[in-house]
N, C-alpha and C positions, 0 to 999 in steps of 0.2 A: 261592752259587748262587741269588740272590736275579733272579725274571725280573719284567720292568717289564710291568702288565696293563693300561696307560695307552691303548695302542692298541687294547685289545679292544671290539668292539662300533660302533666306526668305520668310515667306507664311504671305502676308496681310492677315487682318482683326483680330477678335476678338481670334483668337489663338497666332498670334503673332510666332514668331521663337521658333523652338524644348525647348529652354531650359527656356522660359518665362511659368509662373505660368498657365498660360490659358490655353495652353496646356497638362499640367500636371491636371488639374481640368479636362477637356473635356475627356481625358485619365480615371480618378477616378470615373469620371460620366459613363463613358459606361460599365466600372469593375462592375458599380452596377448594371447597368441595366443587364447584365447578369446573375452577382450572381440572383436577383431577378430573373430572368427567367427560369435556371435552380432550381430554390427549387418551382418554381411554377410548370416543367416540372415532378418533383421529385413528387409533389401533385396530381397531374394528374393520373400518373404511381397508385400511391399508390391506388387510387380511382378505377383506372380499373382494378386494382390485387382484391378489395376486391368485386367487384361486380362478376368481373368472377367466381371468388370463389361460392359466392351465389349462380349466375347460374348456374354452374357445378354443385350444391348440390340440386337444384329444379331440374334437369332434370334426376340427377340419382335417385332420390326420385320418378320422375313419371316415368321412365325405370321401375321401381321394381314391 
């Protein structure tokens, strides 16, 4: 009545245990989804630095 304890502590499904390729891929997949987010957060930023600009220079043009 010997039970095999080989599977304990394992995460079914499509990742599979820590050291199995799936979760290494899952892992590389969210790396990117980040990288991607911050250079799009990076775009943003950049966009609102050059509009404030403009308006800071419209409004001290109509101050004068």
């Amino acid at each position: 009545m010997a039970q095999s304890l080989a599977g304990i502590g394992g995460q079914p499904g499509e990742t599979g245990n820590a050291g199995d390729n799936g979760s290494d891929a899952a892992v590389a997949a969210m790396e990117a989804s980040f990288d991607r987010a911050i250079a799009k957060a990076a775009q943003v930023t950049e966009k609102r630095m050059e509009g404030g600009s403009a308006l800071d220079a419209a409004r001290t043009r109509l101050s004068n």
